[in-house]
C-alpha positions in Angstrom: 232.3 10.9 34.0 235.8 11.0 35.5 238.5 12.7 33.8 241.0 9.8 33.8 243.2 10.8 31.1 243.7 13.9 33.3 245.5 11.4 35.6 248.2 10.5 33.6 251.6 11.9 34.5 252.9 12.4 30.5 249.0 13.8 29.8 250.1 17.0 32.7 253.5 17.2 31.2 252.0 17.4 27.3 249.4 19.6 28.9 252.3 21.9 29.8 254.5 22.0 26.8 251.4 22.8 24.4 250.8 25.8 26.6 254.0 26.9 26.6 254.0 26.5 22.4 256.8 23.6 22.1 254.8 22.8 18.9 254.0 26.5 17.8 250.1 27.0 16.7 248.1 23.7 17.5 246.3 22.5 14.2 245.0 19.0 14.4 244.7 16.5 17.3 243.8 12.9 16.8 242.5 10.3 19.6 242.1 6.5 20.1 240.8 4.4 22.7 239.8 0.7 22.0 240.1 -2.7 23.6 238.3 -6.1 23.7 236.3 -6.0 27.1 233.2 -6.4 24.6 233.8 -9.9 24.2 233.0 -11.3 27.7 230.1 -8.6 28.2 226.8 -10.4 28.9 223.7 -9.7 27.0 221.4 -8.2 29.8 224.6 -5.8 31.0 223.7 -2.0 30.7 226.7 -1.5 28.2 225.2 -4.7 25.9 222.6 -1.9 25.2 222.5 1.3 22.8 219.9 3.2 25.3 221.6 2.9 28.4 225.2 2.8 26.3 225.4 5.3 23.5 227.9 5.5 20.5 229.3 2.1 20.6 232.1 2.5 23.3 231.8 6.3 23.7 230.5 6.1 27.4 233.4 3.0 28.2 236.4 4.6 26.4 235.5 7.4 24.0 234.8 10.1 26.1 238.3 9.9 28.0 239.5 10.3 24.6 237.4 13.2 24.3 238.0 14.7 27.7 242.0 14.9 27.3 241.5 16.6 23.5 239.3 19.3 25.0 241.5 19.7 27.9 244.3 20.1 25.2 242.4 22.1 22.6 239.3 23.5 23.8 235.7 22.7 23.5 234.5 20.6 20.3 232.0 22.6 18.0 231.4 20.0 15.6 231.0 16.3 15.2 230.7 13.9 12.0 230.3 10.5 13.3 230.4 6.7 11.8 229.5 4.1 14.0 228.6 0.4 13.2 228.1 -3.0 14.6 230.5 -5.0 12.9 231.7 -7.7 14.8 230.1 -8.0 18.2 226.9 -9.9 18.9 224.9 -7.9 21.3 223.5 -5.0 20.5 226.3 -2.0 20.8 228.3 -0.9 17.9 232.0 -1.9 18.0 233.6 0.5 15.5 232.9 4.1 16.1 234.8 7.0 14.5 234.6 10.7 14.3 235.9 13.8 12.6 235.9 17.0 14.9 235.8 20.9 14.3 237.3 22.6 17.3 235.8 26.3 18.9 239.4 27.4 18.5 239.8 26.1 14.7 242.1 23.3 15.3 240.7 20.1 13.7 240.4 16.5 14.9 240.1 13.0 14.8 239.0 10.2 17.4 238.3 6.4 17.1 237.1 3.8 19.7 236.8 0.2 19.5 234.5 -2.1 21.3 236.1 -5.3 19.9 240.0 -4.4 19.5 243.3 -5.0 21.1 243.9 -2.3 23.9 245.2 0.9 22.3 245.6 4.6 23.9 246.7 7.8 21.7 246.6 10.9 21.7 248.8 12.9 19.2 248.6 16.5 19.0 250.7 18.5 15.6 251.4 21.9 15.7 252.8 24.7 13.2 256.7 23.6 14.9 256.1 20.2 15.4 254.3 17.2 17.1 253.2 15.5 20.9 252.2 12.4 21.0 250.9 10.3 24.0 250.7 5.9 23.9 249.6 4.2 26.6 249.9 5.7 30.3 253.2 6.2 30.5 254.9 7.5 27.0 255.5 10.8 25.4 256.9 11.5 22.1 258.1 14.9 21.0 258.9 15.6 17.2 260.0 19.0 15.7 259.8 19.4 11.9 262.9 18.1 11.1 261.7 14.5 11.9 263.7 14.3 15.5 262.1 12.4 17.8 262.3 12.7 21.7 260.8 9.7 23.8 260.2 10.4 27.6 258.7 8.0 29.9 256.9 8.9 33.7 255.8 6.4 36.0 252.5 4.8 36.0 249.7 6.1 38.3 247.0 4.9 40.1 244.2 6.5 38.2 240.9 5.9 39.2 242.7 6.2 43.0 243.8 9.3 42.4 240.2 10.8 40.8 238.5 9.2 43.6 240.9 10.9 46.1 240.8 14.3 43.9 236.8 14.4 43.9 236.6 13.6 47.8 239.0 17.0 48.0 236.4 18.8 46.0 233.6 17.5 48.3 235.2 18.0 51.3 237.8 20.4 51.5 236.1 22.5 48.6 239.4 22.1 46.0 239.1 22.9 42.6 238.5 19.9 40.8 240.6 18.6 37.7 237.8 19.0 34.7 235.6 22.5 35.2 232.0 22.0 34.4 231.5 23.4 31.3 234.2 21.3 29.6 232.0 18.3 31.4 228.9 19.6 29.5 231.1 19.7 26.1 231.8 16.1 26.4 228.7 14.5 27.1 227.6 16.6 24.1 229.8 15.6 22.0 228.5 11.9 22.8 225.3 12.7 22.2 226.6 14.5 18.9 228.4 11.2 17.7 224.8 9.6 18.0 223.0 12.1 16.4 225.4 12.1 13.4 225.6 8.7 13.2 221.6 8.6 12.9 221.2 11.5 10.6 224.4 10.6 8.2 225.7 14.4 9.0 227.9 16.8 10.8 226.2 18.0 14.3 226.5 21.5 15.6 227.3 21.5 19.4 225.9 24.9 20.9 
C-alpha cells in the first residue's frame, strides 16, 4: 500500500496545524474517496473480483482515505461497515461506507465509491474549530465563529515522490513516510469493513 495521501502538500500542512491544536481537541474526522474507473474495468481484471479486491473500492481508493485519517488521528479500533453492489455489473461492490471508533476516542466517518464522479475529502473538526482538505491541492480552515480560510499549495507528483521516498528507505536506510504498525492498522481496518459488512456488525480491531 502506498501512503499517497501522505504526499500531498496541504495533507503535511493540515498534519501540522492539528498538532499544533489550531482546532483545539480533535473529535470527529470524516473521509471520501470515489470516482468512476469501475466503469471501463473488465470482467476477468483482479479488481472485477471480491477475493482478490475486498470492500468494494477499499484496496483502489478507500485505504488512502484511511491511511491519511490514522496519520491524522491515530489508529482505528472499530469498524461498522455497509457495502453494496448497486450499480456496477461485475462483481465488486460500488458503494461502501463506514462509521469508525478511534484508539484515541475521536470518532469517524469514510465513504468510497466504485461508480462516482471523482471526489477527495478529508475534514477533520475539533473543540475550536475545523480543517478540511478537497482535492490535492485545497485547505480550508474554519474557527467556531463560521470564518473560513481557503489556502491553496501546488500539486505534486505523487506516486513519483513515494516511489522516490521508498527507494530512500531501501537504499539509503531513511525513515519512511507511514511506520509499520499504522500499515498493519489499515489493512485491518479493510479486512474489518469486510467482516462487518458480512456479519451486519461493528468489528473490534486488536
Amino acid at each position: 500500500m502506498m501512503p499517497l495521501a501522505r504526499r500531498r502538500a496541504q495533507m503535511r500542512a493540515y498534519a501540522r496545524r492539528i498538532a499544533a491544536g489550531a482546532i483545539g481537541t480533535l473529535r470527529h474526522i470524516e473521509g471520501q474517496f470515489s470516482g468512476p474507473p469501475s466503469y471501463q474495468i473488465a470482467p476477468d481484471n483482479w479488481r472485477s473480483n471480491q477475493t482478490e479486491s475486498p470492500g468494494g473500492s477499499m484496496t483502489a481508493r478507500g485505504v488512502h482515505v484511511v491511511d491519511g485519517m490514522v496519520h491524522i488521528a491515530g489508529p482505528i479500533a472499530t469498524v461498522f461497515a455497509f457495502s453494496a453492489r448497486l450499480q456496477l455489473e461485475i462483481d465488486v461492490d460500488d458503494t461502501t461506507a463506514c462509521l469508525l471508533r478511534f484508539a484515541g476516542g475521536a470518532t469517524g466517518m469514510f465513504a468510497t465509491l466504485h461508480a462516482a464522479s471523482q471526489f477527495w475529502r478529508i475534514h477533520a473538526f475539533g473543540s475550536q474549530g475545523a480543517l478540511e482538505m478537497r482535492g490535492d491541492t485545497e485547505l480550508l480552515a474554519s474557527d467556531l465563529a463560521g470564518n473560513v480560510q481557503r489556502i491553496t499549495y501546488e500539486a505534486v507528483d505523487k506516486e513519483r515522490a513515494e516511489l522516490e521516498a521508498f527507494a530512500d528507505a531501501v537504499a539509503h536506510d531513511v525513515k519512511f513516510a507511514i511506520a509499520p504498525a499504522e500499515i498493519v492498522n489499515t489493512v485491518a481496518v479493510t479486512e474489518a469493513v469486510v467482516a462487518s459488512t458480512r456479519g451486519g456488525k461493528a468489528v473490534t480491531i486488536d
